[in-house]
KOLKEVEX-458319 format. One record per atom (N, C-alpha, C, O): residue in one letter; x, y, z. Coordinates in steps of 0.2 Angstrom, whole numbers, plus 5000, padded with zeros to 4 digits. Atoms other than C-alpha are relative to their C-alpha. Example, Ala and Ser with C-alpha at 12.3 -4.5 7.8 and 13.67 -1.06 7.14 Angstrom:
A500449945000 A506249785039 A500450065000 A500950055003 S499649944999 S506849955036 S499650055003 S499950115004 
//
This chain:
X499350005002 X502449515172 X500150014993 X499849974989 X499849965007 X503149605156 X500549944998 X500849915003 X499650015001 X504149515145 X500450024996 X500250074994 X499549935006 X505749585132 X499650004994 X499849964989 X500449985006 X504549635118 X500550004995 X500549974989 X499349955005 X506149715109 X500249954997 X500049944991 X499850075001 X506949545110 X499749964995 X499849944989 X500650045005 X505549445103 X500050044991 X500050014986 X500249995006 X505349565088 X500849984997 X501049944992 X499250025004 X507449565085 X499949944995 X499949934989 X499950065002 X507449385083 X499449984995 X499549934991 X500550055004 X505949365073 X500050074993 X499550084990 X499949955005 X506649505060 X499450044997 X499250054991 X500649944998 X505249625065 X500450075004 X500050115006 X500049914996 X506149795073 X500650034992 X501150014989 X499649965004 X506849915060 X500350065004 X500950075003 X499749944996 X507150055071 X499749995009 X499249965011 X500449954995 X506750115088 X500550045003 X501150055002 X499749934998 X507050275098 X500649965006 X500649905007 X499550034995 X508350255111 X499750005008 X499650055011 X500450024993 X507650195127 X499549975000 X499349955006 X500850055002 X506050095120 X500149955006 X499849945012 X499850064996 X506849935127 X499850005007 X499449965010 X499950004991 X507049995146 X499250025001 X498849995005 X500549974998 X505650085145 X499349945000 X498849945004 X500750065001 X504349925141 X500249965006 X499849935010 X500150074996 X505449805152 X499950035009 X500050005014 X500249984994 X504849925167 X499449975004 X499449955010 X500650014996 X503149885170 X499449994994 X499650014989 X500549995005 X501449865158 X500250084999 X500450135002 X500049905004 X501550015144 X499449984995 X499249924994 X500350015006 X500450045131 X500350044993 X500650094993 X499849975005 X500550065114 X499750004993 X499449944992 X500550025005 X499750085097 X500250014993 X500850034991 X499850025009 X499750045079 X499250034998 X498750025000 X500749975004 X498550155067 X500049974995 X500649944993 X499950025004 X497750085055 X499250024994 X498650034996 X500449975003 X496850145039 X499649974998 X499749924996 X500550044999 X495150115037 X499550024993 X499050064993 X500249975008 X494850135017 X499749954996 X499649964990 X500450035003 X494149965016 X499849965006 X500249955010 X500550024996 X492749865027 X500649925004 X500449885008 X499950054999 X494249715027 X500850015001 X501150054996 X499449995000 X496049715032 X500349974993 X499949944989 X500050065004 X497249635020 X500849995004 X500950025009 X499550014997 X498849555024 X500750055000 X501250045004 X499549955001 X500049705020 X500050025008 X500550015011 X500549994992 X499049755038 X500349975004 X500550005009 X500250054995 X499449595046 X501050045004 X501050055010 X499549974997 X501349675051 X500050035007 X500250015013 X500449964994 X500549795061 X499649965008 X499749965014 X500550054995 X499249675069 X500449945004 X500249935010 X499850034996 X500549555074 X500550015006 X500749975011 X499949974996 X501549665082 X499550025008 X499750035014 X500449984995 X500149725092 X499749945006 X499549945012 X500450064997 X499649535097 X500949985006 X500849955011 X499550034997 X501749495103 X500050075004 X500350055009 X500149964993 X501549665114 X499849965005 X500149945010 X500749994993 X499749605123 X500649945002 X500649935008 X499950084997 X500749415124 X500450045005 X500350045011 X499449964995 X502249525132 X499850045008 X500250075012 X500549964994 X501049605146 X499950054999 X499750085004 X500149945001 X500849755139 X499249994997 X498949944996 X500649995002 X499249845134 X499950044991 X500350084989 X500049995007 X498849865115 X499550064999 X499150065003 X500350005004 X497949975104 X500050024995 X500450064993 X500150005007 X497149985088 X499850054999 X499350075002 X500349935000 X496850145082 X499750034989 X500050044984 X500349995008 X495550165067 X500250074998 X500150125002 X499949925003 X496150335056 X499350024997 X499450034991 X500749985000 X494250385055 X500250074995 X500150074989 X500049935003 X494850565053 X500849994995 X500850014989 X499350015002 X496650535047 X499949984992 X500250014988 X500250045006 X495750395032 X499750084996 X499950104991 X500249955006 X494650565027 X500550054996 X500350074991 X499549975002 X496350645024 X500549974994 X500649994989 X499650035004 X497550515016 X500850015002 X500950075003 X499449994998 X499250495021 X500749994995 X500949934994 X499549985005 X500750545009 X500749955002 X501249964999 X499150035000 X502150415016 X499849934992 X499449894989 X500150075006 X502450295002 X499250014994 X499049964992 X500349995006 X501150364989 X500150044997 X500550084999 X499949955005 X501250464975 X499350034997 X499350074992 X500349955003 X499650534972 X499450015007 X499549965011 X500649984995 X498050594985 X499449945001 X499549904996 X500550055001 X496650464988 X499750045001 X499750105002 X500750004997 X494950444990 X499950025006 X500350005010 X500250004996 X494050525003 X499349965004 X499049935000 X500750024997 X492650455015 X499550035004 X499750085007 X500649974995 X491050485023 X500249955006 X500649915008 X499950034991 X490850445042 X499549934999 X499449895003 X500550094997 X489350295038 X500549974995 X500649914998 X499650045001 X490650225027 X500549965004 X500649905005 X499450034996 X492250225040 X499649975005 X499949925008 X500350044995 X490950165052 X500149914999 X500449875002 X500150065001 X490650025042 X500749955002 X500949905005 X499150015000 X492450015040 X500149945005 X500249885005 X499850014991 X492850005058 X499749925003 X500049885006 X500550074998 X491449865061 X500449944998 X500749905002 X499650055004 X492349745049 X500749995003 X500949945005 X499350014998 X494149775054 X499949985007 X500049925007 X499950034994 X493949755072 X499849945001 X500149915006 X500350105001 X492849565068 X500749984999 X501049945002 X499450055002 X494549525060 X500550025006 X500749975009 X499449994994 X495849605073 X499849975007 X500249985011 X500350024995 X494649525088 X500549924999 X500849905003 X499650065001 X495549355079 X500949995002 X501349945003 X499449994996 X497249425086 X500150045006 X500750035008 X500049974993 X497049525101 X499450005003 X498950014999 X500350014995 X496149495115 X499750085004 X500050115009 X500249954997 X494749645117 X499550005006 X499350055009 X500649994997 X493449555127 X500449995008 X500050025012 X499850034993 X494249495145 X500250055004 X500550105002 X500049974993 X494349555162 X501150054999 X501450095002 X499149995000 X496349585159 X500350074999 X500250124995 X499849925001 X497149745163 X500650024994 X500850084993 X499849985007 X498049725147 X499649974991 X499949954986 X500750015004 X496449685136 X500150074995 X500150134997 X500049965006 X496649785118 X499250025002 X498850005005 X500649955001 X495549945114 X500150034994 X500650054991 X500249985008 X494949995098 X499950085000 X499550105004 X500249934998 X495050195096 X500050014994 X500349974990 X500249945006 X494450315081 X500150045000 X499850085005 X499749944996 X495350455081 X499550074995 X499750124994 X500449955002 X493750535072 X499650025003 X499250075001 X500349964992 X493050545090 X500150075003 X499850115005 X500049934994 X493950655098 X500350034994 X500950044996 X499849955005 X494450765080 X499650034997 X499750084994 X500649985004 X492550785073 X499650085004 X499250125001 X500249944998 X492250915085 X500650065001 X500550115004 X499249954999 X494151005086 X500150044995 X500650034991 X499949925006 X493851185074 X500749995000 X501249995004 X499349975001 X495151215063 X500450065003 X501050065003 X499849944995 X495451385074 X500449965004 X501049985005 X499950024992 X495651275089 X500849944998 X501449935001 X499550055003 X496851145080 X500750044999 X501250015002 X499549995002 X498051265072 X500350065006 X500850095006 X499949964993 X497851385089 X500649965005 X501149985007 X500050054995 X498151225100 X500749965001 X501149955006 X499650045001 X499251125090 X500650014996 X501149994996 X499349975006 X500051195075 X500750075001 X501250094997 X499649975000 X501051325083 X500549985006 X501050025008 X499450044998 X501951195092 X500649984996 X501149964999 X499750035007 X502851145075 X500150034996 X499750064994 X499949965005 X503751225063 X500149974993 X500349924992 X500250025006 X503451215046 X500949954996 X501049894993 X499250054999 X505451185046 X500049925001 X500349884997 X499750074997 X505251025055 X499549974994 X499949964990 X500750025002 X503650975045 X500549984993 X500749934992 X499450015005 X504850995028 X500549965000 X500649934995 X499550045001 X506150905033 X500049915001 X500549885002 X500350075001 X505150725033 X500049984994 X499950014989 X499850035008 X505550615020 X499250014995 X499150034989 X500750005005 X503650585016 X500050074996 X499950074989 X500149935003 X503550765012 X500550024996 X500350074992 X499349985004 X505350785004 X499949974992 X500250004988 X499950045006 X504950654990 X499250034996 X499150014991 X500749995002 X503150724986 X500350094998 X500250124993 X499849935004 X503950884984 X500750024997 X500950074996 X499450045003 X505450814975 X499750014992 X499250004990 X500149995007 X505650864956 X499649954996 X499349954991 X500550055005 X505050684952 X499549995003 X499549935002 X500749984997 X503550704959 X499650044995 X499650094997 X500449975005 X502350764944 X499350055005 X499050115004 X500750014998 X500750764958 X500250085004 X499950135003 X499849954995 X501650894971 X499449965005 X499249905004 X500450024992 X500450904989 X499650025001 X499750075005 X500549944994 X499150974995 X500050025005 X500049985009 X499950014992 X499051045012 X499749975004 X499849965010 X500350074994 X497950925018 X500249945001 X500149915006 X499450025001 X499150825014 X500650005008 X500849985013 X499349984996 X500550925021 X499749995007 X500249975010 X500249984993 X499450945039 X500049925002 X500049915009 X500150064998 X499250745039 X500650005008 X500450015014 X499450014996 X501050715049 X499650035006 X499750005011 X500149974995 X500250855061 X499249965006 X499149955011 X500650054996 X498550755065 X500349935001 X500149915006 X499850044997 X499350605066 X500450015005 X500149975009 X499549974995 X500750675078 X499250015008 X499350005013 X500549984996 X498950725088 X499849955003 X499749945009 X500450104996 X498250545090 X500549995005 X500349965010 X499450044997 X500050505099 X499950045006 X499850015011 X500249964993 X499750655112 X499549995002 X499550005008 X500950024997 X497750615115 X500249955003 X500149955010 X500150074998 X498050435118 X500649995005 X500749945009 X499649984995 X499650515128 X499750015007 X499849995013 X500149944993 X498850635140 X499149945001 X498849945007 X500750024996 X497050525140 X500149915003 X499749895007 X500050074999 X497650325141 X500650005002 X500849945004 X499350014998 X499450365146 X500549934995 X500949884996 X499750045007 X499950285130 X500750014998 X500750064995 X499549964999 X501650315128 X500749974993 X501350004992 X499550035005 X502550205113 X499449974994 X498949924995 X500450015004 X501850215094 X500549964996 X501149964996 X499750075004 X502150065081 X499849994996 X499149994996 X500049995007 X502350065063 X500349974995 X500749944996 X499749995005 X502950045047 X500650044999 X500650095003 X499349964998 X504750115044 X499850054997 X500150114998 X500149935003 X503950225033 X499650055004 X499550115002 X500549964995 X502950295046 X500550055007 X500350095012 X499449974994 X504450365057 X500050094999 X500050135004 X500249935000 X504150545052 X499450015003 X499450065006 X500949984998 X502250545057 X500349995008 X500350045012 X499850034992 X502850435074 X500350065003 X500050095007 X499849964996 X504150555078 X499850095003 X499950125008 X500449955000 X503150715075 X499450005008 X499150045011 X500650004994 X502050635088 X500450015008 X500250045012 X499750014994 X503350605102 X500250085000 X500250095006 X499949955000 X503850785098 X499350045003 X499450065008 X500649994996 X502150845103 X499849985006 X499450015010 X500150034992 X502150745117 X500450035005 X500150055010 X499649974997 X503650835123 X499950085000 X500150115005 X499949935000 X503351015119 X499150035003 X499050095005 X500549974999 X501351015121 X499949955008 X499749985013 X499950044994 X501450855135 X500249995005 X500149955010 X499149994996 X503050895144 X499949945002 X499849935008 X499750054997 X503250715144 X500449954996 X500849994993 X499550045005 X504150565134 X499749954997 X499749905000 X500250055005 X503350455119 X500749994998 X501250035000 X499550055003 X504550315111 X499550004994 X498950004993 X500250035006 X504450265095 X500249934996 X500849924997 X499750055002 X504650095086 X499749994994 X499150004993 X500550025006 X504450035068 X500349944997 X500949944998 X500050055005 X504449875057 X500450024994 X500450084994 X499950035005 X505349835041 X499450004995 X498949964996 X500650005005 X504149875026 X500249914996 X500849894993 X499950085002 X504049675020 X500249994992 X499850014988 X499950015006 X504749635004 X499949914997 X499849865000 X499950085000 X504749474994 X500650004996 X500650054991 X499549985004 X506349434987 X500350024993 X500850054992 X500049985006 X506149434968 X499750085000 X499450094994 X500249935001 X505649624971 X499350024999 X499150085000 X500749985001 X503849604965 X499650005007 X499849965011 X500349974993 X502649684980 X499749965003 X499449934999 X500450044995 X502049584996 X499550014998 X499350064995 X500849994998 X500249544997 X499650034994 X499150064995 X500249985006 X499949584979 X500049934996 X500449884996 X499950035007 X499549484964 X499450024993 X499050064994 X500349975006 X498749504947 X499550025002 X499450085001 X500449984997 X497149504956 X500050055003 X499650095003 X500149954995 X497549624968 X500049995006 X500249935006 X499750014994 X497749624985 X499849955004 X499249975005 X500050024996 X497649494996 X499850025008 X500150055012 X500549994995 X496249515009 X499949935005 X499949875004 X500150044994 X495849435027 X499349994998 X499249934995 X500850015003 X493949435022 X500149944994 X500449944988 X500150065006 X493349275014 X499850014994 X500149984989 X500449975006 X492049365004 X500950034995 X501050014989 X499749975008 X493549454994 X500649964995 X500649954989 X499750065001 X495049324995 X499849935002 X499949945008 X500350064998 X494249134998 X500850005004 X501350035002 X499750044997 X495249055010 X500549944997 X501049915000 X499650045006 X495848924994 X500650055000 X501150035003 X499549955005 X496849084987 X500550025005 X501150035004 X499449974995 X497549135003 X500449975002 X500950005004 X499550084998 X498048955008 X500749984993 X501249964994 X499649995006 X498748964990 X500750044999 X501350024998 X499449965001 X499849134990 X500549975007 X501149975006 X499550014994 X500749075007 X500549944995 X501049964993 X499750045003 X501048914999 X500549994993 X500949954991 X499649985006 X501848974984 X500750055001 X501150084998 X499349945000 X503249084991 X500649955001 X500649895003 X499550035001 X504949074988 X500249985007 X500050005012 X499650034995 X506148964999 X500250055005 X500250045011 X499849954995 X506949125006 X499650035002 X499750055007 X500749974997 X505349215009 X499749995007 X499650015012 X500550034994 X504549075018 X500649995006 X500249985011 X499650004996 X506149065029 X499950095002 X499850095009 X500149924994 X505849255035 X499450015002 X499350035008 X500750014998 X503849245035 X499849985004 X499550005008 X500250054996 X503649105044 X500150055008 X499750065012 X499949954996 X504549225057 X499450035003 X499050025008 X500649954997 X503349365056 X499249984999 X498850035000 X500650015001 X501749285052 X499849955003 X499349925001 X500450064996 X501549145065 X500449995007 X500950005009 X499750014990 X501849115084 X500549985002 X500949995007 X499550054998 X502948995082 X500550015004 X500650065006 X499849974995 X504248975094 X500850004994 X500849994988 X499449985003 X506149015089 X500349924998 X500549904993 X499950115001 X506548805093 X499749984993 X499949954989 X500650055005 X505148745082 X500450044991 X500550004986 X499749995007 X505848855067 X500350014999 X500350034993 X499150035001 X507648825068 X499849924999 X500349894998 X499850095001 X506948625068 X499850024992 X500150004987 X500550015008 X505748665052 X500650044993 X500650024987 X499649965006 X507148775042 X500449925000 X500349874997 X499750065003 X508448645045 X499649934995 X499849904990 X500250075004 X507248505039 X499850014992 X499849964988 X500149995004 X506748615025 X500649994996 X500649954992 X499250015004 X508648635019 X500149934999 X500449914994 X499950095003 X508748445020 X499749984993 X500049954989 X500350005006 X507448435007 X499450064997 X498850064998 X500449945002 X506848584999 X499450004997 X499050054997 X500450055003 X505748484989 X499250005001 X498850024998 X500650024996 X504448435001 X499750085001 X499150095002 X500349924998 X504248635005 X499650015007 X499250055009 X500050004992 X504148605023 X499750085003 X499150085004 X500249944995 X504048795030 X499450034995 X498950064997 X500749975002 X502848845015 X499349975002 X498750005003 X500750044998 X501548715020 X499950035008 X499450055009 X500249994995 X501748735038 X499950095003 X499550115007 X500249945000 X501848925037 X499250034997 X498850065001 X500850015002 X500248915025 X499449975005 X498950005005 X500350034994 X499448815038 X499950045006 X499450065007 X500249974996 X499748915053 X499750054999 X499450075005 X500149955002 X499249075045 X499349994998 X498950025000 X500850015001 X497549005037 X499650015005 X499050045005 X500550024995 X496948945052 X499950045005 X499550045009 X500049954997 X497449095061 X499450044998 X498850045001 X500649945003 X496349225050 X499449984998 X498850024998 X500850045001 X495149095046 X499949975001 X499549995006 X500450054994 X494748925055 X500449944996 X500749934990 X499850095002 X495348725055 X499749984995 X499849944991 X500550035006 X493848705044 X500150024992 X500049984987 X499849975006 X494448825030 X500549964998 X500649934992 X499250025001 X496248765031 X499949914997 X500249894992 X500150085002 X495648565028 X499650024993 X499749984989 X500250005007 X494548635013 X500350034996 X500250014990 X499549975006 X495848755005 X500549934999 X500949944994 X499450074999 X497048565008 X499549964995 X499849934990 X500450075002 X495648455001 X500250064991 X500650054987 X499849975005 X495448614986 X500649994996 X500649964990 X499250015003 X497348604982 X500249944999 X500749944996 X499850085002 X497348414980 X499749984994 X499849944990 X500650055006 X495848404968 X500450034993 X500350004987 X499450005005 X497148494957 X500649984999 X500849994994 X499350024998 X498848424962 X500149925002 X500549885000 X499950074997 X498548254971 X499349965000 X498849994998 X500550025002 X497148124970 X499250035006 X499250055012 X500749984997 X495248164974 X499449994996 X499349984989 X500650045002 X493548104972 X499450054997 X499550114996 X500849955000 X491748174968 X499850035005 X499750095005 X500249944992 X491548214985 X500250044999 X499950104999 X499749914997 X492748314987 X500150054994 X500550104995 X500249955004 X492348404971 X499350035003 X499250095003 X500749974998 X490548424978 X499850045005 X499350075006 X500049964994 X491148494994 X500050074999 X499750115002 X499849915001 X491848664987 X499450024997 X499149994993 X500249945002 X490948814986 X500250034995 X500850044994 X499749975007 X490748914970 X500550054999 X500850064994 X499549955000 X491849034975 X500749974998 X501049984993 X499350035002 X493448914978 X499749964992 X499949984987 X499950025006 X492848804964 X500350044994 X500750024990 X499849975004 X492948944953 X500750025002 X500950034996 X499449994999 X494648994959 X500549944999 X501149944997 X499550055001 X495248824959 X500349994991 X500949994988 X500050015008 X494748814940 X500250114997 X500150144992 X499849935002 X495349004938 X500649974990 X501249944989 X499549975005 X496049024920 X499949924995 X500249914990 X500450075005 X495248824913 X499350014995 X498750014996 X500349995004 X494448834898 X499149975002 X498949925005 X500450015000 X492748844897 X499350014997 X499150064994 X500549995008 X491048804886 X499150015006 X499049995011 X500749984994 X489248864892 X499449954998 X499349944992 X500450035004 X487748724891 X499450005004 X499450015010 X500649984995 X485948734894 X499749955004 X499849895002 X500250044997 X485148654907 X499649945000 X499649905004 X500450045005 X483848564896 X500449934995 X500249884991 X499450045004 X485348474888 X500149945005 X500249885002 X499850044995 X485548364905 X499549955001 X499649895003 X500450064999 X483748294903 X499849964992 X499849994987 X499950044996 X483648144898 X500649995003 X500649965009 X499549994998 X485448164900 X500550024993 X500350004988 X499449975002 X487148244890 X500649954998 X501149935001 X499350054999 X488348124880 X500550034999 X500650094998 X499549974999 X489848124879 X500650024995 X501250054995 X499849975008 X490248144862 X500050084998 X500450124996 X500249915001 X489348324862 X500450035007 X500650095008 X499549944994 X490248364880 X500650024998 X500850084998 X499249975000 X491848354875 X500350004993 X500950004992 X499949975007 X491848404855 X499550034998 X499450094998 X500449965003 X490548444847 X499550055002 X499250094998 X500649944997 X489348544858 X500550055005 X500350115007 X499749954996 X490948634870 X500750024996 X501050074997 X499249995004 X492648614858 X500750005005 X501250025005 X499350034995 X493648544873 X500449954996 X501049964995 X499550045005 X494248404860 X500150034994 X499950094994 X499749985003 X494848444845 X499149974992 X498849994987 X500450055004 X493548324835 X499449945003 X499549915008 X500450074996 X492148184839 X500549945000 X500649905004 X499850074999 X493248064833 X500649985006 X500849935008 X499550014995 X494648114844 X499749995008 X500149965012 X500350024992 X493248104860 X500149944999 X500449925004 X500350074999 X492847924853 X500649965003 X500649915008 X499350044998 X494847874854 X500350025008 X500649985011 X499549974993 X495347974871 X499549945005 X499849915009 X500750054997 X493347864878 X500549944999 X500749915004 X500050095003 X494047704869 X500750005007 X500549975012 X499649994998 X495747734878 X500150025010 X500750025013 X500450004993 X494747754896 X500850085005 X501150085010 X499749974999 X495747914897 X499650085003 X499950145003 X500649974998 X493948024902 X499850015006 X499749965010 X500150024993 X493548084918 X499450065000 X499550114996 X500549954999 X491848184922 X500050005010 X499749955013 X500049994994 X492048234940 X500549975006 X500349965011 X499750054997 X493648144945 X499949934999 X500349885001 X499850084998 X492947984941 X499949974993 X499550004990 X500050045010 X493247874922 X499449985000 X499149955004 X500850025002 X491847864912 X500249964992 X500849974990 X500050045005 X491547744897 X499550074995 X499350124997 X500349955005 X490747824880 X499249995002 X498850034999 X500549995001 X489247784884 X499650015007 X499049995010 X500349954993 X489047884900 X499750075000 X500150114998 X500549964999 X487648014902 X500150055007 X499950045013 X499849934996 X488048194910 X499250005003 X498849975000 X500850014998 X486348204922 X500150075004 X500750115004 X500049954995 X485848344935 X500649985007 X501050015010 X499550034993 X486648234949 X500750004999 X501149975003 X499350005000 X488248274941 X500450075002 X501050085002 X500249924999 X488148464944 X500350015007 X500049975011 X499649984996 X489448554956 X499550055001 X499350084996 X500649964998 X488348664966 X499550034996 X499450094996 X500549995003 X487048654955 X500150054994 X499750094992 X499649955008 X488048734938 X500749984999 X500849994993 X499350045006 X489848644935 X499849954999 X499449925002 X499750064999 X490348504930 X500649984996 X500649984990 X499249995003 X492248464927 X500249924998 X500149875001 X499850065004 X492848354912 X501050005000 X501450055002 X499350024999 X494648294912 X500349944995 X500049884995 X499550035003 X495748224900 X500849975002 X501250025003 X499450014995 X497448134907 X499950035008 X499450035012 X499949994994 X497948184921 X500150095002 X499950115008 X500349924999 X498048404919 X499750044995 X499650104995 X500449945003 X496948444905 X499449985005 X499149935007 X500649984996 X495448524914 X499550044994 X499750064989 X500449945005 X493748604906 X499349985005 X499049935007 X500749994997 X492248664914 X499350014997 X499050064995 X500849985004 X490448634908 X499650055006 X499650035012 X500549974997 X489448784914 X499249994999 X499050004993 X500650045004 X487648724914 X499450085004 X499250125009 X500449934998 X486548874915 X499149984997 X498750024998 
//
């Protein structure tokens, strides 16, 4: 039993467009439908997650999903919303690729079960790696006229006076391969509505036009809202760069972190699109937030569902234990629990002095930790007053002056974090 898919994205400020008839056409009977996705690095990132969670509020609605790796598409690059050409890839790279994206999209669609609407993973460098350019522009390009192909925004702004870079044809032929995926997975899986970014409605609709003149049948089209955050600076971005679903490249800290950090009006539309939640539960959580904005109600509980989504309950309580040991109180332990990656994230941009490991035995005082041997304080005498003053902490916990730095004080075997008051931080690197 299908349910109103359409519905569900309305309300959760997920549909920007669709064609006319989508709606009826899904509340008929299971349909399928796919989202492409490019595979230019071995991990999605959250820019991604748009797409993917659409594809997860189909499969819950009865429908059948899938994900469709741009294998051949990625060798090409696609011109919507870029201004210059990319990198191309080799076929053991996109493999790789593919391997990694699907480990993470396994975490929101349901590919392994008996279910006649169980996601499928497609590569459209399958069935394109053997398709001669002869046969392609025989087959497919003399369905299309250059006319229609022109009058695509992607294509309009790339060939647009401000445009320095202009396009290349391989470029220009993208919309026509992507347009081809939409008839293949038409004519071979009866696939019949593609789903996207808004920017992506040129490509989409070149496909359903293919369906119609080379298919003689009827694709639908449907696209998202490209995500904004309200102060205008780009979703899913920060100085580091992009925010990735892979532990390896963003820690699971940093991820729990950017959620947590959005604005009030953000996290009031995000919550939306980036968690299950139901329509009840997030009309109780806004109201409670508006009561007290303070407490940051939808950024915590938004940041929470969304960790433990992409990465696990066990990540989510260590990026919470992480964010406290700068924020709220926290012991030795739970400095010893973190791994060097979040530690060093946690301390991202805390000053920092290098000491040798030879320094620790018999042990390291406290005069030379914190003046003279790293220049955390200003002076010895100013260590002696801040010691006398029992305003010292080496690892969270107050030390007197005549406490000795040892191995056993060593965060995975190389920090150890001194503390002045309550927010000067400094890290001994012990090498």
């Amino acid at each position: 039993m299908t349910s109103n898919f359409v519905e569900e994205l309305k309300w959760r400020g997920m549909l920007h467009d669709a064609m006319p008839g989508t709606e009826e056409h899904l509340m008929n009977e299971m349909q399928s439908a796919y989202v492409g996705i490019d595979p230019t690095a071995d991990s999605l990132h959250i820019g991604h997650l748009v797409g993917v969670m659409m594809l997860r509020h189909f499969q819950l609605a009865g429908h059948k999903p899938y994900a469709l790796i741009g294998g051949a598409t990625g060798m090409i690059g696609d011109p919507s919303g870029k201004s210059a050409e990319r990198n191309l890839l080799d076929e053991a790279t996109l493999r790789h690729n593919q391997e990694g994206i699907k480990n993470q999209l396994s975490r929101f669609l349901d590919f392994d079960s008996d279910a006649d609407n169980a996601a499928l993973l497609v590569n459209n460098y399958d069935w394109m790696k053997d398709f001669s350019f002869l046969d392609f522009i025989r087959d497919v390009g003399k369905h299309i006229t250059v006319n229609y192909m022109m009058a695509k925004d992607s294509v309009k702004k790339r060939l647009s006076a401000e445009s320095k870079e202009g396009m290349s044809f391989t470029e220009f032929t993208y919309q026509m391969v992507q347009g081809y995926d939409f008839l293949y997975l038409y004519q071979n899986h009866n696939c019949t509505l593609q789903m996207g970014g808004s920017d992506q409605w040129g490509n989409i609709t070149t496909g359903t036009e293919l369906i119609r003149r080379i298919g003689g049948g009827k694709g639908y089209a449907l696209t998202c809202p490209l995500i904004t955050k309200a102060d205008g600076t780009k979703f899913g971005k920060t100085e580091g760069g992009n925010i990735w679903l892979d532990s390896e490249r963003t820690s699971p800290y940093k991820f729990y972190q950017y959620w947590l950090n959005t604005s009030d009006a953000d996290a009031e539309k995000y919550i939306k699109i980036f968690t299950f939640l139901s329509k009840d539960e997030i009309d109780t959580l806004v109201k409670e937030h508006q009561k007290a904005p303070h407490m940051r109600i939808l950024q915590k509980r938004l940041a929470e569902e969304i960790t433990v989504m992409v990465h696990s309950q066990e990540d989510l309580e260590n990026a919470q234990k992480a964010s406290n040991i700068l924020f709220g109180k926290s012991t030795s332990e739970d400095l010893k629990g973190l791994n060097e990656k979040t530690f060093l994230d946690v301390f991202d941009g805390v000053p920092q002095a290098e000491v040798s490991k030879s320094e620790l035995t018999p042990g390291f005082d406290m005069i030379g930790a914190l003046a003279d041997k790293t220049g955390f304080l200003a002076s010895n005498s100013e260590a002696r007053r801040e010691l006398k003053q029992n305003s010292i902490s080496v690892n969270k916990e107050k030390v007197k002056a005549d406490y000795l730095i040892t191995e056993n004080d060593l965060i995975n075997g190389k920090f150890v974090l001194l503390q002045r008051g309550k927010k000067n931080y400094f890290v001994l690197v012990v090498n």
